[in-house]
C-alpha positions as CSV (number, residue, x, y, z in Angstrom):
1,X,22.8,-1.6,29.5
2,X,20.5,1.2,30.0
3,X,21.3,5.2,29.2
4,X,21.4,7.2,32.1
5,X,19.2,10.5,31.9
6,X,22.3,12.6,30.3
7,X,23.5,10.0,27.7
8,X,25.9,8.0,29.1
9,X,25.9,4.3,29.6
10,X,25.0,2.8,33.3
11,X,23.3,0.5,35.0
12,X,20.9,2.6,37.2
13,X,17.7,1.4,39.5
14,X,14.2,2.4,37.7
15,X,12.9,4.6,40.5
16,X,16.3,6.5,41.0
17,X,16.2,7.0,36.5
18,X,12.8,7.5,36.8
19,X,12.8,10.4,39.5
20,X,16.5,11.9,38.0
21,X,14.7,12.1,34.4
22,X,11.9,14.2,35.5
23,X,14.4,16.6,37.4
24,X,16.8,16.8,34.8
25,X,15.5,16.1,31.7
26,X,14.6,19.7,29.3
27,X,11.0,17.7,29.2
28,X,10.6,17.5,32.9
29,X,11.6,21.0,33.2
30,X,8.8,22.3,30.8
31,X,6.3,21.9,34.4
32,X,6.6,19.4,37.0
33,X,2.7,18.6,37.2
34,X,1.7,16.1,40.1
35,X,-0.5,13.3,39.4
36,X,-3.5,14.7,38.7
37,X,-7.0,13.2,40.5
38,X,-9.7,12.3,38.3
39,X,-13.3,13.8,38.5
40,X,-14.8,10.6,37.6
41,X,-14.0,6.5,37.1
42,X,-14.4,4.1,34.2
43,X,-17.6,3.4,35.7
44,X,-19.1,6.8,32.7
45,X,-20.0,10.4,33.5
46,X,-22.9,12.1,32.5
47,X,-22.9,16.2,32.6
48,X,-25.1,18.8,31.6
49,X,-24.0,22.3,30.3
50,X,-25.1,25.4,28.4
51,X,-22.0,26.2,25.9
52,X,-22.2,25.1,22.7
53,X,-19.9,21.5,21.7
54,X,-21.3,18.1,21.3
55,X,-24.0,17.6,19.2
56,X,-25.7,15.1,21.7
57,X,-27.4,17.6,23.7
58,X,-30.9,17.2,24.6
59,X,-31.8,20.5,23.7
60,X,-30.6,23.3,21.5
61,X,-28.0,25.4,23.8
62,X,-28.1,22.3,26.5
63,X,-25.3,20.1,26.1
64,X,-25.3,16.8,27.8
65,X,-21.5,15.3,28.1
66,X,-21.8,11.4,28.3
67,X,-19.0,9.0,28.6
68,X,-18.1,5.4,29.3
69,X,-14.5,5.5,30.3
70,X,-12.4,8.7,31.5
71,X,-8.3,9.3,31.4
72,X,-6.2,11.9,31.6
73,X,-4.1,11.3,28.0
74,X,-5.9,8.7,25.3
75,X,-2.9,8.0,22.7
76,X,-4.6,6.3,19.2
77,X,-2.0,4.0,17.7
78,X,0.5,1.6,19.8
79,X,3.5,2.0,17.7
80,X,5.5,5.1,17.9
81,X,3.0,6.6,19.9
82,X,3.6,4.3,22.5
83,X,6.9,7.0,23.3
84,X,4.3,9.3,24.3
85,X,1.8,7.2,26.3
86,X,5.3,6.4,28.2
87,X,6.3,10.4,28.5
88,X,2.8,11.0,30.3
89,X,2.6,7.8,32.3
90,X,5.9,8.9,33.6
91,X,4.8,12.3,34.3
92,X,1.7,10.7,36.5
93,X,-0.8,11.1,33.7
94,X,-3.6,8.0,33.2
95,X,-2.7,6.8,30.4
96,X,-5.4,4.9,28.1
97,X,-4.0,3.5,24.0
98,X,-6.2,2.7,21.9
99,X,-5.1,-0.3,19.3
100,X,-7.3,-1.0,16.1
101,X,-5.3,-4.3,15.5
102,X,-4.8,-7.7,17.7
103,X,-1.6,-6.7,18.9
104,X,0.6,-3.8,19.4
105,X,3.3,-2.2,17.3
106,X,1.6,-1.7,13.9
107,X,4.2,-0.3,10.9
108,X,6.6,-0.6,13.4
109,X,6.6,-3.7,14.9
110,X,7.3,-5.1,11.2
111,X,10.3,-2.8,10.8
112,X,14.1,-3.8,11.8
113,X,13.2,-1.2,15.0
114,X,15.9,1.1,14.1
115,X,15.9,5.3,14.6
116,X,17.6,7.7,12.6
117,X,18.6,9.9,15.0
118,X,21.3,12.9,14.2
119,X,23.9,14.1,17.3
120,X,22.3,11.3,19.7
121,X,24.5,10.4,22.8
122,X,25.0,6.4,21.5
123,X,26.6,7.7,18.6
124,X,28.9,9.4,21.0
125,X,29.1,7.3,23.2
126,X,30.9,5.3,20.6
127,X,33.5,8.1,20.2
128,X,31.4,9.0,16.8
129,X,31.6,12.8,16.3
130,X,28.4,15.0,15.5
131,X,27.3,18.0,15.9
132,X,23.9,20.2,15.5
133,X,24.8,22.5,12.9
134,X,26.1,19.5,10.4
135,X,22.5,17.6,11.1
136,X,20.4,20.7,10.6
137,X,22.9,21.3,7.2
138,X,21.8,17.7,6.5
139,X,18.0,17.6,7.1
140,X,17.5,20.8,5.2
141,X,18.8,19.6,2.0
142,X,17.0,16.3,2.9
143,X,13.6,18.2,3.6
144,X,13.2,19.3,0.2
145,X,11.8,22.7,1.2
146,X,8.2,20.5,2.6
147,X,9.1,21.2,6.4
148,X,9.5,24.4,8.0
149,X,12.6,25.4,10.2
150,X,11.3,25.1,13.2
151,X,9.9,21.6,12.8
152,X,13.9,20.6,11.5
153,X,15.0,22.0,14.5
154,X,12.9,20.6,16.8
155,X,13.4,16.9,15.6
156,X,17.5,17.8,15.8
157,X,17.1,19.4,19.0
158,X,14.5,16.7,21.0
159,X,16.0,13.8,19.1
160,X,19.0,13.0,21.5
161,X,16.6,14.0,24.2
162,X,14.2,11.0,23.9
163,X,17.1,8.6,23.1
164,X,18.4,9.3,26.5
165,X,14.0,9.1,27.5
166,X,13.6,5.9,26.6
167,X,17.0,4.4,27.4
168,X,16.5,5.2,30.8
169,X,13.0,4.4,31.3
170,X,12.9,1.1,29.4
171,X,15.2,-1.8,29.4
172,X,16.4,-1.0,25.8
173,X,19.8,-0.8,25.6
174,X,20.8,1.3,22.6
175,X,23.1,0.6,20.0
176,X,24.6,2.2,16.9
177,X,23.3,0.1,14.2
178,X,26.4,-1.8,12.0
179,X,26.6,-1.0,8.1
180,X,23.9,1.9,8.3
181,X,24.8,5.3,7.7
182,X,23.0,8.1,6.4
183,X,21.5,7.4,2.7
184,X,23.2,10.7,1.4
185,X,26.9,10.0,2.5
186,X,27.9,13.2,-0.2
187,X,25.7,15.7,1.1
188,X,26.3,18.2,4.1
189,X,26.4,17.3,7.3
190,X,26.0,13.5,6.3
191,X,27.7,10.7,8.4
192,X,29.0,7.6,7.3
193,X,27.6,5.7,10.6
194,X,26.5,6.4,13.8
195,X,22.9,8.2,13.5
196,X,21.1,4.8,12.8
197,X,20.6,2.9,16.6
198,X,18.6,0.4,17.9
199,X,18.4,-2.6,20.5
200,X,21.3,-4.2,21.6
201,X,19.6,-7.3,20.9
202,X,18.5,-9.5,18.0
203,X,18.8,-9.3,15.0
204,X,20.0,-6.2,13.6
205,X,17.2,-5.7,10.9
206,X,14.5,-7.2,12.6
207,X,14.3,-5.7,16.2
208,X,11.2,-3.8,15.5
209,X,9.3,-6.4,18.0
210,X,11.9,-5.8,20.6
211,X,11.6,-2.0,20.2
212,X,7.5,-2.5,20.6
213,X,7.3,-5.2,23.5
214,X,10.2,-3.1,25.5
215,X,8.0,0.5,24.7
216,X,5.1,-1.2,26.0
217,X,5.9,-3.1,28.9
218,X,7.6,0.2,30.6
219,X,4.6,2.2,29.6
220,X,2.3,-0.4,31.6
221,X,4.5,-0.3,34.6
222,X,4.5,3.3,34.7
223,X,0.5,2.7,34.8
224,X,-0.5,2.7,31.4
225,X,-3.2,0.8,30.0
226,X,-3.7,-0.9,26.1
227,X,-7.1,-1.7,24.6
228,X,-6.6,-4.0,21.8
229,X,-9.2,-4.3,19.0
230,X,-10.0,-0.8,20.2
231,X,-10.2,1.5,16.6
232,X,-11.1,4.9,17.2
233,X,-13.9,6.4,14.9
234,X,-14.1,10.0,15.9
235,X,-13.3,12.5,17.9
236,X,-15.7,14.4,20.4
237,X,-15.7,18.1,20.6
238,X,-16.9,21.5,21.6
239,X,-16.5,25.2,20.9
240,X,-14.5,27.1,23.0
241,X,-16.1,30.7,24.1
242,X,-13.2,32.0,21.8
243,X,-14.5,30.2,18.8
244,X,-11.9,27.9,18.2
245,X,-12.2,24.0,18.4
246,X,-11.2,21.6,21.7
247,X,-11.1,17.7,21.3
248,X,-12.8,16.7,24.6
249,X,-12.4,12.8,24.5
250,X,-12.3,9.5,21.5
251,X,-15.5,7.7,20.2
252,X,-13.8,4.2,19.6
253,X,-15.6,0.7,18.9
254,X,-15.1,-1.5,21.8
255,X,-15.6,-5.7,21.7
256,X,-17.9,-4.3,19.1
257,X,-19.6,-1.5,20.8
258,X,-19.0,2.2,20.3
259,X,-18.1,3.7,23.4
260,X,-17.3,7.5,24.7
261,X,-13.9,8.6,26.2
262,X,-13.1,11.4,28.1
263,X,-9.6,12.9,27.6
264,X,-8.7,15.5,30.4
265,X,-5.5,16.5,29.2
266,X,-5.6,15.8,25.2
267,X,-5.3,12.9,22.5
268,X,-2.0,11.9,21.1
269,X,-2.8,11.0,17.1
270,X,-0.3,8.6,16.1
271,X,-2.6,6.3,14.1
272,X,0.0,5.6,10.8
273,X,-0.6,6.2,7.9
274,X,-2.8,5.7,4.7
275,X,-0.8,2.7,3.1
276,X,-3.7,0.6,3.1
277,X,-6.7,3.6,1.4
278,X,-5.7,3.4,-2.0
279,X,-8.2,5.5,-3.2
280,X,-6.8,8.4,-1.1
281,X,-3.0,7.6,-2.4
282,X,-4.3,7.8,-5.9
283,X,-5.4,11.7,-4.8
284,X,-2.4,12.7,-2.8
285,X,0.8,10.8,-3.9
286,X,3.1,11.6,-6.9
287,X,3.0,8.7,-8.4
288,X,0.7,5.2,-8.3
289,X,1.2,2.7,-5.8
290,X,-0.6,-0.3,-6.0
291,X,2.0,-2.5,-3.5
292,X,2.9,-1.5,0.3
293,X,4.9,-2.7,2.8
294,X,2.6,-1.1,5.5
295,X,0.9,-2.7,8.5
296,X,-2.8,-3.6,6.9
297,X,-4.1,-1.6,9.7
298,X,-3.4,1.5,7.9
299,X,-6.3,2.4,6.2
300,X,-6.1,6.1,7.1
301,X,-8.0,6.3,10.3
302,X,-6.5,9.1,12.1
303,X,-6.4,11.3,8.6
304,X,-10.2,11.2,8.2
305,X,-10.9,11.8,12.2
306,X,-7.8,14.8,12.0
307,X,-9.9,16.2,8.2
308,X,-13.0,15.7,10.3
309,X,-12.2,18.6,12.9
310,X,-10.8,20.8,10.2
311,X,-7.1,19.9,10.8
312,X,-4.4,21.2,7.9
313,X,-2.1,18.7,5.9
314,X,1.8,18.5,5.2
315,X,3.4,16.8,3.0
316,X,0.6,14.5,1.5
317,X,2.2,13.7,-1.8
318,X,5.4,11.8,-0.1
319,X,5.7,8.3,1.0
320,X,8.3,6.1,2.1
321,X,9.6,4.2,-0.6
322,X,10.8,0.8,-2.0
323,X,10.9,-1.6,-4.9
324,X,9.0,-5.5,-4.8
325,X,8.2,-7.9,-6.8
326,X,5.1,-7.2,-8.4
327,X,3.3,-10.9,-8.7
328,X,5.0,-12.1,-5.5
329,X,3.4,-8.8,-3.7
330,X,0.2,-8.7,-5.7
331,X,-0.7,-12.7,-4.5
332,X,0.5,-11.2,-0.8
333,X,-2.1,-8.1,-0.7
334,X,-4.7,-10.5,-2.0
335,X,-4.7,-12.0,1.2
336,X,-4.1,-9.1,3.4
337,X,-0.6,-9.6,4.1
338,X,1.9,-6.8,3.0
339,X,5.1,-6.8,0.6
340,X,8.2,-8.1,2.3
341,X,11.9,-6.6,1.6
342,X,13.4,-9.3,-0.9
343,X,13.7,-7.3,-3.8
344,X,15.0,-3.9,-2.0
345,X,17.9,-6.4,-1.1
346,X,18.2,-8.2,-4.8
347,X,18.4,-5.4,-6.7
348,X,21.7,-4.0,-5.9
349,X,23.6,-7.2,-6.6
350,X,26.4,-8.0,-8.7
351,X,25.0,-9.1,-12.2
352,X,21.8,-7.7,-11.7
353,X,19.4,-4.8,-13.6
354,X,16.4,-3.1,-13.8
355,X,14.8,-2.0,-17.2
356,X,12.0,-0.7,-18.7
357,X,10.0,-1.8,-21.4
358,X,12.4,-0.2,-23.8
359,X,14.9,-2.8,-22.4
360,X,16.3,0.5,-21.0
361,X,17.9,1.3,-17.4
362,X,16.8,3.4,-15.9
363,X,18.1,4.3,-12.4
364,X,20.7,3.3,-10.0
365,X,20.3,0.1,-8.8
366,X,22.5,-0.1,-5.4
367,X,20.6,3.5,-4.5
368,X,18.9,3.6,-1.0
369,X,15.7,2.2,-1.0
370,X,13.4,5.4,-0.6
371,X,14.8,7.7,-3.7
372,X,14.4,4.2,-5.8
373,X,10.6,4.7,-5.8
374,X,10.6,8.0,-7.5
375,X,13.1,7.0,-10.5
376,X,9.7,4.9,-11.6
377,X,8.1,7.6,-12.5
378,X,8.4,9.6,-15.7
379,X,6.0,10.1,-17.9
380,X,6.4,10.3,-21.4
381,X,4.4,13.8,-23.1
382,X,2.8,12.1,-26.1
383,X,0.7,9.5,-27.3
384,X,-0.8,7.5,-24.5
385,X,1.0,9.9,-21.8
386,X,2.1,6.7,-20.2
387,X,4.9,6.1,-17.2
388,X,8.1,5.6,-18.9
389,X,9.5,3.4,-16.4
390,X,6.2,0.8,-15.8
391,X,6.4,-1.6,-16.2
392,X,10.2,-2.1,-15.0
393,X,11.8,-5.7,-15.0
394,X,14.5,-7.3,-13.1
395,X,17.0,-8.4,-15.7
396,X,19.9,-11.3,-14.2
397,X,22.1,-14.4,-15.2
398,X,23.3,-17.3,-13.4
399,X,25.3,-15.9,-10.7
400,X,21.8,-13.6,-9.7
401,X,18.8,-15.6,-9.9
402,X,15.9,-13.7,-8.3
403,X,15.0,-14.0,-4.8
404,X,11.4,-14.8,-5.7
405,X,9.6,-17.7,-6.8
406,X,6.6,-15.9,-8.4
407,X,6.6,-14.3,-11.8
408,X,10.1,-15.6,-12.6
409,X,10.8,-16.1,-16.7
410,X,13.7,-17.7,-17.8
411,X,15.2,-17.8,-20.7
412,X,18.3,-18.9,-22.4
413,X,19.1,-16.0,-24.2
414,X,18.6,-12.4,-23.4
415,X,16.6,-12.0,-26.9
416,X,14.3,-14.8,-25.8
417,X,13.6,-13.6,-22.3
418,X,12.5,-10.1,-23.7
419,X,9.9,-12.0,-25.6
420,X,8.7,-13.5,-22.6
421,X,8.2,-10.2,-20.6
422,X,7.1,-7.9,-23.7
423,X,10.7,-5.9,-23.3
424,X,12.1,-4.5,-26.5
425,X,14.7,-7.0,-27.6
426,X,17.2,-4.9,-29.6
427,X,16.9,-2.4,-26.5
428,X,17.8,-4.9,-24.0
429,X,20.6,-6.5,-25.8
430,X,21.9,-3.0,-26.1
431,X,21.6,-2.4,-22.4
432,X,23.1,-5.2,-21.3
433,X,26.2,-5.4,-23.6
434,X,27.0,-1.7,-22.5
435,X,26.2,-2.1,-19.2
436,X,28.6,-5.2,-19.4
437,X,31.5,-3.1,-20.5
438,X,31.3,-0.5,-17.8
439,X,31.2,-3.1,-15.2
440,X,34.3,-5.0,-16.3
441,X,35.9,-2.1,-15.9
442,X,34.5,-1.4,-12.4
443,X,32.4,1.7,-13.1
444,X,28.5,3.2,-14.0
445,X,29.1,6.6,-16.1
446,X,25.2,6.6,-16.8
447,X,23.8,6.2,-13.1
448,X,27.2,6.2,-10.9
449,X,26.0,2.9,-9.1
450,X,28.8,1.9,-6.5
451,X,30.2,5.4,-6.2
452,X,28.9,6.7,-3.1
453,X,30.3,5.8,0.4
454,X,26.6,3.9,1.3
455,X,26.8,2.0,-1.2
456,X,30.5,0.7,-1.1
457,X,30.0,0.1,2.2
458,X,27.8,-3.1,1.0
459,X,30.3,-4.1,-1.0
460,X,30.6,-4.9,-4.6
461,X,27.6,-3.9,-6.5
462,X,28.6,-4.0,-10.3
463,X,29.3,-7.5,-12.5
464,X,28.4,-7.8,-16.1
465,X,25.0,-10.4,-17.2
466,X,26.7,-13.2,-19.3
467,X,25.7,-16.3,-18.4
468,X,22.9,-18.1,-18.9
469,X,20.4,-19.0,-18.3
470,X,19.1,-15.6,-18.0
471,X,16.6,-14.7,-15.5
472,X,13.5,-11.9,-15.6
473,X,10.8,-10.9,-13.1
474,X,8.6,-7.5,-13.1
475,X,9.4,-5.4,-10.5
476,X,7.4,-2.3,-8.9
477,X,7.3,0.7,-6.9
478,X,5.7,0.4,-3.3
479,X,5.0,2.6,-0.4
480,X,7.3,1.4,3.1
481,X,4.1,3.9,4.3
482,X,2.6,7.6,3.6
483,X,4.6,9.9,5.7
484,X,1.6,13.2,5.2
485,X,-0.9,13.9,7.8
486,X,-2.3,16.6,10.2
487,X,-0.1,19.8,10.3
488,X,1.8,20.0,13.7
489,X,3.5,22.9,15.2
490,X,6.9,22.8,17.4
491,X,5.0,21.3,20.5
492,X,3.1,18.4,18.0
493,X,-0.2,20.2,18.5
494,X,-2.3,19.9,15.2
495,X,-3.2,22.9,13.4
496,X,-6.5,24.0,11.7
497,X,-6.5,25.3,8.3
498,X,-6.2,28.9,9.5
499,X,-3.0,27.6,11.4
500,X,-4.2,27.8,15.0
501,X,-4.2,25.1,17.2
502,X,-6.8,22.8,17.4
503,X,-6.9,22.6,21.3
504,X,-5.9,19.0,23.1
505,X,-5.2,17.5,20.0
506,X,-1.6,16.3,18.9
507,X,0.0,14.4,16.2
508,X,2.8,12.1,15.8
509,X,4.5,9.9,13.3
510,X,2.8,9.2,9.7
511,X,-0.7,10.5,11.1
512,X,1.3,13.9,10.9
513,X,3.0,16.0,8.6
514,X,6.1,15.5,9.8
515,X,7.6,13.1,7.4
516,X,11.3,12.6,7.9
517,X,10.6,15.6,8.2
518,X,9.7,16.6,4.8
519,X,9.9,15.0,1.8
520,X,13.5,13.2,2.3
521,X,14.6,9.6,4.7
522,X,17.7,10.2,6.4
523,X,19.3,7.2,6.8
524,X,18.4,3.6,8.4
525,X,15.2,4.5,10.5
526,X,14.2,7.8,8.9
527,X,10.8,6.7,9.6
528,X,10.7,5.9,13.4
529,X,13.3,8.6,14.3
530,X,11.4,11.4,13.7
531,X,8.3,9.5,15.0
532,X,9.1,8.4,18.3
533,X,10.9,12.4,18.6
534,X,7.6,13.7,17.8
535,X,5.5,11.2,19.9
536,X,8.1,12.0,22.8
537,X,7.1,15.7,22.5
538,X,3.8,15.3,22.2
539,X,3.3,13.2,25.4
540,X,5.4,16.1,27.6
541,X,3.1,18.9,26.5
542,X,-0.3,17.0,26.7
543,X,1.1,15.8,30.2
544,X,1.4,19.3,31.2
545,X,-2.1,20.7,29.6
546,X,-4.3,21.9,32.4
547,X,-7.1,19.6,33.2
548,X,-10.4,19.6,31.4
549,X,-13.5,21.3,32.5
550,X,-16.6,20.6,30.7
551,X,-19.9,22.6,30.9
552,X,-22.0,21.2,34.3
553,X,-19.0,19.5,35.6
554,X,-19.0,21.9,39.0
555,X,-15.1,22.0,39.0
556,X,-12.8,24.7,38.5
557,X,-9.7,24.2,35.9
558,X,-6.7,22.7,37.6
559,X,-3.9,25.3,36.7
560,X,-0.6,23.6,34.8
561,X,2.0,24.9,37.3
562,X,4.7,23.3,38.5
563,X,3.8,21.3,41.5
């Protein structure tokens, strides 16, 4: 069942959503722009002009503008950004995405497809009460002061908007996603369920295909067009007469050629992240990560071509987190394939820990996901300087044997198994035998683990390690993806390091600084959430931007009002 334009549930024809959208939608009021002709076809232009911008000028102050292929909006990435390509196609912008990969989706298409998205009308829908000033109290504290007000209350505002976009101009049917609720259930503003949705169909933690195909099929029948195998390389630009900068198409490699794109109205950056450009993560993050969950495609593309043209960065020392098994992932990588979930799900269970070479605990076990990753990292200040926590070791009995069948030792007692894994063995037998204790008794006094209302709501977390044969298997931190790029301001235009817009250029999920936003993840799909919000934004505004007038074209601007 499809959301009509305002929120509620319906089952309404495409044309009649379509056309009530635009009229009603606080997107489609922005400027109501007509389809807008374009000056050439996919056949290549070739202009001459006197300004100064691309370097490919015959001549110094002569500027000839040469292209293969022309559109009005070029989108780079087909995951999240996808939302926008679908915003301008709607708005009668040609639409041309450009995907490095084979197929479509990236990050995203590997996820469980779910969106974290505060106040939205299928949370209330379900008689599931929110309101704006708890979710701005709750992204705040979530933020961690790496976001700036206007960016939280943009993504709180616009949020609910695109819900209600893309449920009525796509045959998703939204749904609020059972057993997730936000990650912080204690904090502010926090709700227990209700800001997690996805598709009505499949599987509830794998619907991130559904989420793609569904994206991408409305996009195309509202005249939008995919190029697979298409990376883009760089951007192509000139210098306004005010001095500032203007991205005037995409140089992407095409069936192995480079070719030249025009963009009339802008380019949408939505590339992912750097999961994949470890060398840059060694730079950037707070602490190493070797293992990622990532799509391999994201090698950190649409950083370099945003750094390129002098864009600013946001939040580049965050990531999503997570936890893997380290030999299980490492064999993975080797191959090109990233880390998979297992141990995010094995390490909250009854009769299960995690040490570190001191055959100490370290963390909460049963935590979200995300603010497991940073527990890893604490370094000690003397000797070697090394990470306290790494390596870090799943320690388990019988009842728990590891969901891996890589790197496993067992042992039959807990002694011997610390031998095997090069874990103190007076430390662990220490940890465990205490840890036992608390957990008959049903409780965590060192880490709290089973307290909060997320994590009861899995059900029981805490049983004491007792029988053997005992089980052991090194465990890591690893990146779900980098969640830093390319400033953005409210409208998802990037931002130079002097903080003016870089003109035609916007930026949307982990190729911008966004992040969740901030440093913090929300709740069940605190990565696309924010994402496809900021994508949605992104492809209203570039769908309004006046059309592009380059030096020799013999046209005059066509002006952005509402037609």
């Amino acid at each position: 069942m499809r959301k009509t334009p305002d929120g509620s549930l319906g089952n309404v024809s495409k044309s009649t959503t379509r056309r009530g959208f635009l009229q009603k939608s606080a997107i489609g009021a922005l400027a109501i722009v007509g389809t807008r002709a374009l000056a050439g076809c996919d056949g290549g232009t070739s202009v001459t002009g006197d300004l100064p911008g691309d370097t490919t000028g015959d001549t110094p102050g002569q500027i000839t503008w040469s292209f293969d292929r022309e559109a009005d909006v070029v989108v780079i990435g087909s995951g999240t950004g996808l939302v926008a390509a679908l915003v301008a196609a709607v708005k009668g912008a040609k639409v041309l995405v450009l995907e490095k990969s084979a197929a479509t989706g990236g990050s995203t298409r590997l996820s469980g497809g779910v969106a974290w998205i505060p106040n939205n009308p299928v949370m209330k829908e379900a008689g599931i009460e929110d309101n704006r000033a708890d979710a701005l109290a709750y992204v705040r504290k979530m933020s961690k002061g790496q976001s700036e007000d206007a960016l939280l209350e943009a993504f709180v505002d616009k949020g609910p908007e695109m819900v209600a976009f893309v449920g009525s101009q796509t045959d998703i049917g939204w749904q609020v996603t059972p057993l997730l609720g936000d990650y912080h259930t204690d904090w502010p503003g926090a709700r227990f369920s209700g800001r997690s949705i996805g598709p009505t169909e499949g599987d509830a933690f794998n619907q991130g295909p559904i989420l793609i195909d569904r994206l991408e099929s409305a996009m195309k029948a509202a005249g939008g067009e995919v190029l697979l195998n298409a990376p883009a390389k760089k951007f192509i630009t000139r210098t306004t007469p005010a001095g500032g900068l203007e991205i005037v198409g995409v140089e992407a490699e095409v069936d192995g050629a480079r070719i030249r794109i025009r963009a009339n109205q802008g380019v949408v950056l939505a590339a992912g992240g750097l999961d994949w450009d470890f060398e840059r993560k060694r730079h950037f993050l707070r602490g190493p990560t070797e293992y990622t969950l990532g799509h391999p495609g994201n090698t950190g593309d649409g950083l370099r071509m945003a750094m390129a043209v002098g864009a600013d960065l946001r939040n580049m020392n965050e990531c999503w987190g997570g936890v893997v098994f380290a030999a299980e992932t490492a064999a993975a990588m080797a191959e090109g394939k990233p880390a998979n979930i297992n141990a995010m799900a094995h390490r909250r269970m009854p009769g299960c820990i995690t040490v570190n070479r001191y055959g100490e605990r370290f963390c909460d076990e049963a935590s979200p996901y995300d603010p497991a990753w940073l527990s890893f990292f604490r370094w000690e200040n003397w000797g070697d300087l090394r990470d306290r926590n790494l390596p870090a070791f799943f320690i388990s009995d019988k009842k728990m044997r590891p969901d891996t069948t890589v790197g496993v030792q067992k042992a039959d007692t807990l002694r011997e198994l610390a031998g095997l894994l090069s874990i103190d063995p007076d430390g662990l037998e220490a940890t465990v035998a205490a840890f036992n204790l608390a957990a008959l008794q049903g409780k965590d006094p060192i880490y709290h683990r089973g307290e909060s209302a997320y994590e009861m709501g899995y059900g029981p977390t805490l049983a004491p390690i007792e029988k053997a044969p005992f089980y052991g298997v090194e465990c890591a931190p690893a990146d779900l993806g980098t969640c830093g790029g390319a400033r953005v301001n409210v409208n998802a235009q990037v931002l130079d390091t002097d903080g003016l817009v870089i003109q035609r250029l916007y930026a949307a999920g982990n190729s911008s600084g966004v992040g969740g936003p901030g440093a913090g993840y929300g709740g069940g799909g605190g990565t696309i959430g924010p994402a496809m919000t900021f994508a949605y934004i992104a492809g209203g505004v570039v769908a309004d931007q006046d059309r592009l007038v380059l030096e020799g074209d013999g046209a005059s601007p066509v002006d952005g009002a509402a037609g």
